[in-house]
N, C-alpha and C positions, 0 to 999 in steps of 0.2 A: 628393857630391850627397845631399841630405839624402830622406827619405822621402815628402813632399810635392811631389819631383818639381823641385822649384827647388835651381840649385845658386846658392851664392854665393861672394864670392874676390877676389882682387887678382885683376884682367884676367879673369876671367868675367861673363860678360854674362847675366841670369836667364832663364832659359828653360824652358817646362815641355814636359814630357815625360808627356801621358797614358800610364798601361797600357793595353795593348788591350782590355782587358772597357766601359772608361770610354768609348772611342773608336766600339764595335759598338750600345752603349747610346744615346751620340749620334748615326748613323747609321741606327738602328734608329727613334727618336723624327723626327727628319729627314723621312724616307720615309713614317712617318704621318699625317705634317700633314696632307698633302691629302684624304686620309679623313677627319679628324676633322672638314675643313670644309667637308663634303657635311652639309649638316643636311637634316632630312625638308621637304617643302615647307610652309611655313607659311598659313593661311586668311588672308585679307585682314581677315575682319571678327571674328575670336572665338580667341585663343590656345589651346592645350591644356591648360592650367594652367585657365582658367575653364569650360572641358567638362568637365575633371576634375572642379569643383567640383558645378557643376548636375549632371553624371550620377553621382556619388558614387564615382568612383574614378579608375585611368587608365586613360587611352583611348587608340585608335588612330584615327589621322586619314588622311581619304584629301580628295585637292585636285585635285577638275578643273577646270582652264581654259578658256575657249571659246577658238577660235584668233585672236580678237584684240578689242580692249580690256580693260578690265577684271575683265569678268564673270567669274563662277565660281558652281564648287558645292563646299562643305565640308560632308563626315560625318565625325562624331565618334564614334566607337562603346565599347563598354564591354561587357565579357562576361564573366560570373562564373556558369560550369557552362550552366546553362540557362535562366539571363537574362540578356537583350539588351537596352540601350539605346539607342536613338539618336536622334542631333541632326542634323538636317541644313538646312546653310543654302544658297541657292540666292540667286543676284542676277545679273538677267537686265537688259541694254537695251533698250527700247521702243524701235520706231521710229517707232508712233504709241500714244503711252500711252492717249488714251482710250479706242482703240477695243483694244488688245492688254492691257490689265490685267482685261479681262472672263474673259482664259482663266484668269488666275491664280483670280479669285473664284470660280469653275467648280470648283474644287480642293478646297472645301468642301464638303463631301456632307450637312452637315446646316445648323442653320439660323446665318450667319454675324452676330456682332456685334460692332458699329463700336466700335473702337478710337480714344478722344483723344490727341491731342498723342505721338502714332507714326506719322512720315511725313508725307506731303500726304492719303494714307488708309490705314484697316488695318484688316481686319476680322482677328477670332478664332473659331476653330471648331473643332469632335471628327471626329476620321476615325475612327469608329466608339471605343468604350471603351477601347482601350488607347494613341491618340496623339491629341495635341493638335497644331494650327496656328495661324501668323498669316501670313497673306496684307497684302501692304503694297505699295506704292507712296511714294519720294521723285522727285520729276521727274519723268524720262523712265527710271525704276529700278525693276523692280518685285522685290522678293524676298519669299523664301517662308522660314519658322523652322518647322521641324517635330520636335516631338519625340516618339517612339517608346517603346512598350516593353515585353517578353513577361508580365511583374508585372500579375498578375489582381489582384490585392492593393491594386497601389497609388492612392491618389486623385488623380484626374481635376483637381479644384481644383491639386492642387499640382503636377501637370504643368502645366496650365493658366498658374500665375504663372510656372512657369520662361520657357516658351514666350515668356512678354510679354516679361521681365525681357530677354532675348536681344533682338527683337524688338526690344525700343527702344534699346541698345546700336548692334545696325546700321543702323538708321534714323539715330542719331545719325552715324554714321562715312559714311553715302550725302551728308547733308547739308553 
């Protein structure tokens, strides 16, 4: 029998014969499948890869569901010592939009401005200096893009465009 385990010969038939370290490696790979296709729950409307980009690093993602259709809420977070990021997107069913998207616009604590061509409407606005939002509405859909962040530092505008830039992303994927 040669050392690759296959013998050959007048009236031998090939056959391999693993060593067991080959066999426990196979076994061992086997039994892990099913873990490896447990992946984290994914957000319907924003990967971790484009949170990673807008929040400027990786992030941890957390995915609540409402107990039935569609809707959810996605936070994407990022922490580096003692600053904190975050994104969080929320998409909720109306069961009467005009009069239930009142609570969403409620959400803006300062003065809100209308947003074109994001949604059927959108407005944008500051939850005080360190987060920006866009309140919106597609159909009977109203979601909320909120972005957070402990950075006394950083500017307001350029959380500002993240916030849209997402914002019209979901709006596109509502429609």
């Amino acid at each position: 029998m040669s050392r690759t385990g296959l013998s050959c010969g007048a009236g031998n038939s090939a056959r391999q014969d693993w060593p067991p370290h080959n066999f426990r490696l196979a076994l061992a790979l086997l039994l892990a499948l099913p873990a490896m296709g447990q992946a984290a729950e994914a957000c319907p409307w924003l990967n971790a890869a484009t949170a990673s980009g807008i929040l400027g690093g990786p992030v941890a993602i957390t995915v609540t569901r409402a107990n039935s259709g569609d809707d959810a809420t996605c936070n994407f977070a990022l922490r580096e010592g003692s600053l904190v990021q975050e994104l969080r997107i929320e998409v909720e069913t109306m069961r009467s939009p005009a009069k239930d998207f009142a609570s969403y616009v409620a959400r803006c604590h300062s003065t809100a401005v209308p947003l074109k061509a994001i949604g059927n409407e959108a407005l944008a606005c500051s939850d005080g200096q360190l987060a920006e939002q866009v309140v919106g509405r597609v159909r009977d859909r109203a979601f909320l893009v909120r972005i957070s962040t402990t950075d006394r530092s950083g500017q307001q505008t350029v959380l500002r465009d993240k916030v849209r830039k997402i914002a019209e992303q979901v709006a596109g994927i509502l429609f």
